[in-house]
C-alpha positions as CSV (number, residue, x, y, z in Angstrom):
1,X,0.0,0.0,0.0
2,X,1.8,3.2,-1.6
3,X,-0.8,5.8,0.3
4,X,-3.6,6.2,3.0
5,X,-7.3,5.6,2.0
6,X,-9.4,8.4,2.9
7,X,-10.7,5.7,5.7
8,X,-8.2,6.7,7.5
9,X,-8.3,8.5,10.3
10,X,-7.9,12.2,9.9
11,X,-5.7,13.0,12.2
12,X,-3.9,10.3,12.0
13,X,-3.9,11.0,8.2
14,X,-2.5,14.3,8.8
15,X,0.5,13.2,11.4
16,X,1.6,10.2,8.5
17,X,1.7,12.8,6.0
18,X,3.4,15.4,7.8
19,X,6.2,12.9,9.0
20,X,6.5,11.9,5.2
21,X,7.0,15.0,3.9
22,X,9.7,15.3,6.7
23,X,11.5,12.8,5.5
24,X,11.0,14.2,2.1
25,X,12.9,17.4,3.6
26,X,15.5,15.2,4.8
27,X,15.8,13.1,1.6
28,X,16.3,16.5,-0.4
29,X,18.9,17.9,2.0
30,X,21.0,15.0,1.8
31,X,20.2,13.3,6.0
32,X,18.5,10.5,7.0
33,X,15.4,11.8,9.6
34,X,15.7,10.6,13.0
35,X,13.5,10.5,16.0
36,X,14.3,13.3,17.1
37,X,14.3,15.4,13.6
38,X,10.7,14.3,13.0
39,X,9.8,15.0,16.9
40,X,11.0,18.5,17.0
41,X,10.3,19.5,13.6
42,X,6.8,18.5,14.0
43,X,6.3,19.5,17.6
44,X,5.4,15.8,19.0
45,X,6.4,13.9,21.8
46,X,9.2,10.8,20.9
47,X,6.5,8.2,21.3
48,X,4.5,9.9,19.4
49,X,7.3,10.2,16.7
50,X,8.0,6.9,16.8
51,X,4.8,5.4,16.4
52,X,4.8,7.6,13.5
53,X,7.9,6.1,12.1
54,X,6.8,2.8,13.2
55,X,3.4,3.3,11.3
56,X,5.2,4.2,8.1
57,X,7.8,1.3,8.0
58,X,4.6,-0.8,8.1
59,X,3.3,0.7,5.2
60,X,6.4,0.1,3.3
61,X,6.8,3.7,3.1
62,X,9.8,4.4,4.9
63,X,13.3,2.2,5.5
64,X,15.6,2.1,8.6
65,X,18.8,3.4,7.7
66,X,21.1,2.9,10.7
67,X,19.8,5.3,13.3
68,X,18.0,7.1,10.7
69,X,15.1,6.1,8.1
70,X,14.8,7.5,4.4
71,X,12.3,7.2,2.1
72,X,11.2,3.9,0.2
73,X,10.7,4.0,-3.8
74,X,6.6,4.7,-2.9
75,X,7.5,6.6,-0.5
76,X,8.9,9.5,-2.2
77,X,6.4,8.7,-4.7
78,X,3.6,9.5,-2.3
79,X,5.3,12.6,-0.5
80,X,5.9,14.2,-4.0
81,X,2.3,14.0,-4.3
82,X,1.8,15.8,-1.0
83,X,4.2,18.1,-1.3
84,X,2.8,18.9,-4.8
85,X,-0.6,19.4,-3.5
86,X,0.2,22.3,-0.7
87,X,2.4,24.0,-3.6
88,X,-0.4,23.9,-6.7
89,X,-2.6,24.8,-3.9
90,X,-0.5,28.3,-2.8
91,X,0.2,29.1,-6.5
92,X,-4.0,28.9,-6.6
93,X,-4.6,30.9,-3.6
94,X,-1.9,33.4,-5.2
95,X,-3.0,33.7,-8.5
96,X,-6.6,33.1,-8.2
97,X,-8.0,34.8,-4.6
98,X,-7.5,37.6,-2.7
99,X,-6.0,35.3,0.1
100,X,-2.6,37.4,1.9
101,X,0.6,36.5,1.4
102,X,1.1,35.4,5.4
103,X,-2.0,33.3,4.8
104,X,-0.8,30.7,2.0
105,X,1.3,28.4,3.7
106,X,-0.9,28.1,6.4
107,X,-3.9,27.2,4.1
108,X,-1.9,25.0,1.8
109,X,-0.9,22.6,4.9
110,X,-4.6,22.0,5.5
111,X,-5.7,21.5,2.2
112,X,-3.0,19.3,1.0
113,X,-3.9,16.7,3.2
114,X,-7.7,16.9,1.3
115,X,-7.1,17.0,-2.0
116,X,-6.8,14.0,-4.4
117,X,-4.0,14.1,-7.2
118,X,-7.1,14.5,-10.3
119,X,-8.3,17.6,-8.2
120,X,-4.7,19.0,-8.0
121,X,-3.8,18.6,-11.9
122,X,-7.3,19.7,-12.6
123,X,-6.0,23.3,-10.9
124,X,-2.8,23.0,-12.5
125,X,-4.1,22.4,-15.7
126,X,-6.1,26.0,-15.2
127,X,-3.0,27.9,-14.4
128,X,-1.0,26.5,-17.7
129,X,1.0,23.9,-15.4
130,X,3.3,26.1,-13.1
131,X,6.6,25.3,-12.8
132,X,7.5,27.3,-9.2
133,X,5.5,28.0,-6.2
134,X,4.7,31.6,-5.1
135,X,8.2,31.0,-2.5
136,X,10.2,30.4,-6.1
137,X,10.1,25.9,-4.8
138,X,9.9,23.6,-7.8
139,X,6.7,22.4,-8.2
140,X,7.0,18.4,-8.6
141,X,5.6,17.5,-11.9
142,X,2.3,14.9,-12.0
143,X,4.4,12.1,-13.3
144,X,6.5,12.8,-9.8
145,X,9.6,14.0,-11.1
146,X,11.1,16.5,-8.7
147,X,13.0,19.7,-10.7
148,X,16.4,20.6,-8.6
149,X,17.5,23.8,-8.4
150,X,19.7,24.8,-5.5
151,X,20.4,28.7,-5.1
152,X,22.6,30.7,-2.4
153,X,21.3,32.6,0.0
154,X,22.0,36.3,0.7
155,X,23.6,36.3,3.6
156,X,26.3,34.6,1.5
157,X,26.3,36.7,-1.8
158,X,28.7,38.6,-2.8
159,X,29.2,42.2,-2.1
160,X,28.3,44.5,-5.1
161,X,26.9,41.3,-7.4
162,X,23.4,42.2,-8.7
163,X,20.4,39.4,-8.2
164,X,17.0,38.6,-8.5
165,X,15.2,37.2,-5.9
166,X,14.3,33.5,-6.8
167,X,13.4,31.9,-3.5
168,X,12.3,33.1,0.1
169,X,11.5,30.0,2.6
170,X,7.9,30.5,4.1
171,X,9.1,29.4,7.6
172,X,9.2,30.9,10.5
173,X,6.3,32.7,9.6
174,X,7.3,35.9,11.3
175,X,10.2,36.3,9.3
176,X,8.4,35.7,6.1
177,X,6.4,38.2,7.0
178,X,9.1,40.3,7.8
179,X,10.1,40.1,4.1
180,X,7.1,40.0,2.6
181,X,6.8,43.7,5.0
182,X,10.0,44.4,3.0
183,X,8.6,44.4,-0.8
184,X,10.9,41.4,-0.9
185,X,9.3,38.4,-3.1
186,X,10.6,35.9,-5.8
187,X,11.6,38.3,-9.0
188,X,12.5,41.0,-7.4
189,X,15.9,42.6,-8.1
190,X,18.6,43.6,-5.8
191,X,21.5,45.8,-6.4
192,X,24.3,47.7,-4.3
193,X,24.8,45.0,-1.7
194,X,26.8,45.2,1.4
195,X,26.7,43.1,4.7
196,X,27.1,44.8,7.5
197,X,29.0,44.0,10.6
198,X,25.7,42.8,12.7
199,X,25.2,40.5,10.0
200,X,22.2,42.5,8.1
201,X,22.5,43.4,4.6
202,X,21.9,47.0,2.7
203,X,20.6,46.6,-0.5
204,X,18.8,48.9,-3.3
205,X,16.0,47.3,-4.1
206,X,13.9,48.5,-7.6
207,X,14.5,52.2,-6.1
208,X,15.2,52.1,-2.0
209,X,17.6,51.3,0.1
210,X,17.1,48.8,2.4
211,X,18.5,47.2,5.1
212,X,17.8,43.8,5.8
213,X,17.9,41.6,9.0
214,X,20.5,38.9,9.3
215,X,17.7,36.7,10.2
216,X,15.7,37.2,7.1
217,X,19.1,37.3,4.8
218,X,18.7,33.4,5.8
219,X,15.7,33.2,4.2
220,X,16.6,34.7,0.6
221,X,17.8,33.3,-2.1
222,X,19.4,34.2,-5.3
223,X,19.6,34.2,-9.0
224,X,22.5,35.9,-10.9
225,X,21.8,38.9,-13.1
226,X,23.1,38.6,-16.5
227,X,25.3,41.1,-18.1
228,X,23.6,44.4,-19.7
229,X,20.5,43.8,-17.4
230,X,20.9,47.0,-15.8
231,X,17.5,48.8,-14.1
232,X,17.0,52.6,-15.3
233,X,18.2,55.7,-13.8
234,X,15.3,57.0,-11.8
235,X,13.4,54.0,-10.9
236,X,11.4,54.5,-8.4
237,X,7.6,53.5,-6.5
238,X,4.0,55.5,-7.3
239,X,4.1,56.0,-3.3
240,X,6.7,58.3,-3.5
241,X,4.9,60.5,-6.1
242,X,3.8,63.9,-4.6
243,X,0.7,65.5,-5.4
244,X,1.2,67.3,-8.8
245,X,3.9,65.7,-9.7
246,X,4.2,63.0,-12.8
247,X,5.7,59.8,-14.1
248,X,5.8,57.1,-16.4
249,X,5.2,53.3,-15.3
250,X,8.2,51.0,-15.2
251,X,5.7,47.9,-14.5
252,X,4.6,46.0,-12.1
253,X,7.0,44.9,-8.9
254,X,6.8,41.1,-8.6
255,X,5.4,41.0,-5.3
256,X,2.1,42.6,-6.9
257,X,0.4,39.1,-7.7
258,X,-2.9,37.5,-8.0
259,X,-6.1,39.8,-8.6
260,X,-4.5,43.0,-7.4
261,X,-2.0,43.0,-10.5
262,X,-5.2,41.5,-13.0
263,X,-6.5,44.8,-11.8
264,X,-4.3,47.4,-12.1
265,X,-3.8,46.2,-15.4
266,X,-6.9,46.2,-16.5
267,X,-7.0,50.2,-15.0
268,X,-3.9,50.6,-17.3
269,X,-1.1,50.5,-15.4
270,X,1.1,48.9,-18.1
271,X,4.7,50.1,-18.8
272,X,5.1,53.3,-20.6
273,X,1.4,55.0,-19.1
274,X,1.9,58.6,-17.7
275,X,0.2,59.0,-14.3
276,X,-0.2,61.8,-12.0
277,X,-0.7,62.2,-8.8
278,X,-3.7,64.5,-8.2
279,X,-4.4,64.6,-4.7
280,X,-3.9,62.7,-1.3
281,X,-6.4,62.0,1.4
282,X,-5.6,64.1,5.3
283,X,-4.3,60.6,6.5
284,X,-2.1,60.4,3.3
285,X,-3.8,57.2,2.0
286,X,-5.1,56.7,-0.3
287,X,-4.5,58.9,-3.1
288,X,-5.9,60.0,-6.0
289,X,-3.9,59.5,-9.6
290,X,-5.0,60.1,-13.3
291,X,-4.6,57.4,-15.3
292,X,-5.3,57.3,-18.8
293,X,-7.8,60.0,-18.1
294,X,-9.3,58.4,-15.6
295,X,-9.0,59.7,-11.6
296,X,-7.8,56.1,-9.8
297,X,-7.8,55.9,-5.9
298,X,-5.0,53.7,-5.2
299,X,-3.9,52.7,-1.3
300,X,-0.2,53.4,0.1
301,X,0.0,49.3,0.0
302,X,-0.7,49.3,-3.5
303,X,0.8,52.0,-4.8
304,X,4.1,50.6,-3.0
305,X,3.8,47.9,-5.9
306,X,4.0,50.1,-9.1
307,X,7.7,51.0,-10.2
308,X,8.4,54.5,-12.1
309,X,10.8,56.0,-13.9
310,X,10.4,60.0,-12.9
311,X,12.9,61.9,-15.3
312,X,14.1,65.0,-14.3
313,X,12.8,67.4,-17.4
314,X,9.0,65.6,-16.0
315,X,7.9,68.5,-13.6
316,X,5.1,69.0,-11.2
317,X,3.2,70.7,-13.6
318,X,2.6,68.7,-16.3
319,X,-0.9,67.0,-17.3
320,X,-1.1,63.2,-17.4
């Protein structure tokens, strides 16, 4: 038996899966997972860890290894399946709902102990088959093949190397968050770096400078830059735009997903559109912008997400 009939026990559903897709971790990283790995990773007692264990060696899912246990053949063949379940079901909750960034991982572990694998391509099949999660992790394919693609992290780039963003692990929560706080998500481009002596990184990021914890530097990684892909002189965001003042979309930044970017680019908001900033509400959000003729109210948090290139000879006073 390669699986768990949806007989089974919920719960106990839930803890089999979890502890396979620990292994799965483990597998991917090289190690063997151990009592105490699964235990503390999954916030259980050792007996109930190793009735966990125990549980899965029955099922022909999992070998000992020594002191350790790794995954059988159908094993890995059902944990890809899990695994690809929670990420098809964060890239739908991205693309397709309203659902906050925070909010995905938590709602992907519950549903991905729910869905069946016909549901899951059935989704997949409506987004054009994506190959990466909203976090920038490959999303096993339905024939269970598993694409590799290790990347550095920030905290050990290179000084002065431009990148693009092409991961950012979703755990702890509270430092995802932190980056997601940030403007940081996969795609987005960073230049100037430095670390720091506490261990933080500086970094110009699509028009600010930022400084970012050693903590969440752990978190990042990155994709080389090629040669000649340099960003404009005077990139900047629509938040900083002052009232009366003008400029000319860049595009989108790439943490401006789901239907918040379907949106604004149905409003317009496509590279090369002239927008001004017409007037700003006593609290300073939101504010008022013409856009293709048409007087847009855009929030501080959305606004954030639109990159512009503000030229020097465009003044204060010219009409959108």
């Amino acid at each position: 038996m390669d699986g768990f009939t949806r007989e089974a026990p919920g719960a106990l559903r839930v803890l089999l899966e979890d502890a396979l897709k620990h292994a799965f971790d483990c597998d991917e990283a090289g190690r063997g997972a151990t009592l105490e790995s699964l235990a503390g990773a999954m916030g259980k007692s050792r007996e109930e860890a190793a009735a966990a264990l125990g549980e899965l060696r029955a099922r022909g899912l999992l070998v000992a290894a020594g002191d350790a246990h790794q995954l059988s053949e159908a094993g890995r063949k059902y944990a890809l399946q899990v695994v690809r379940n929670h990420r098809i079901f964060e890239t739908w909750l991205m693309r397709q709902t309203s659902t906050p960034a925070v909010d995905w991982h938590r709602e992907a572990h519950r549903e991905e102990h729910r869905l069946e694998a016909d549901e899951v391509n059935a989704m997949a099949d409506r987004m054009n088959n994506p190959r990466y999660d909203p976090h920038g992790d490959p999303i096993p394919t339905r024939e269970g093949l598993m694409p590799k693609r290790p990347l550095p992290s920030l905290a050990a780039w290179a000084d002065g190397v431009p990148a693009r963003i092409g991961h950012i692990e979703d755990e702890p929560e509270a430092l995802f968050r932190l980056a997601g706080a940030l403007g940081l998500a996969p795609g987005t481009r960073m230049d100037a770096i430095a670390h720091l002596a506490d261990g933080s990184v500086a970094a110009k990021v699509e028009g600010r400078e930022l400084v970012i914890p050693a903590a969440v530097a752990g978190l990042i990684h990155l994709i080389g830059i090629d040669v000649g892909d340099d960003l404009p002189e005077g990139l900047g965001r629509l938040s900083d735009l002052r009232v009366g003042e003008s400029a000319v979309v860049h595009g989108l930044a790439p943490s401006c997903v789901g239907p918040e970017r379907t949106r604004l680019l149905d409003l317009g908001v496509v590279p090369g559109t002239k927008i001004r900033c017409e007037f700003s509400s006593p609290f300073g959000s939101p504010k008022s912008y013409v856009i293709r003729g048409a007087m847009i109210g855009l929030r501080e948090s959305q606004a954030k997400r639109i990159l512009i290139l503000r030229p020097a000879e465009v003044s204060s006073s010219q009409k959108a």
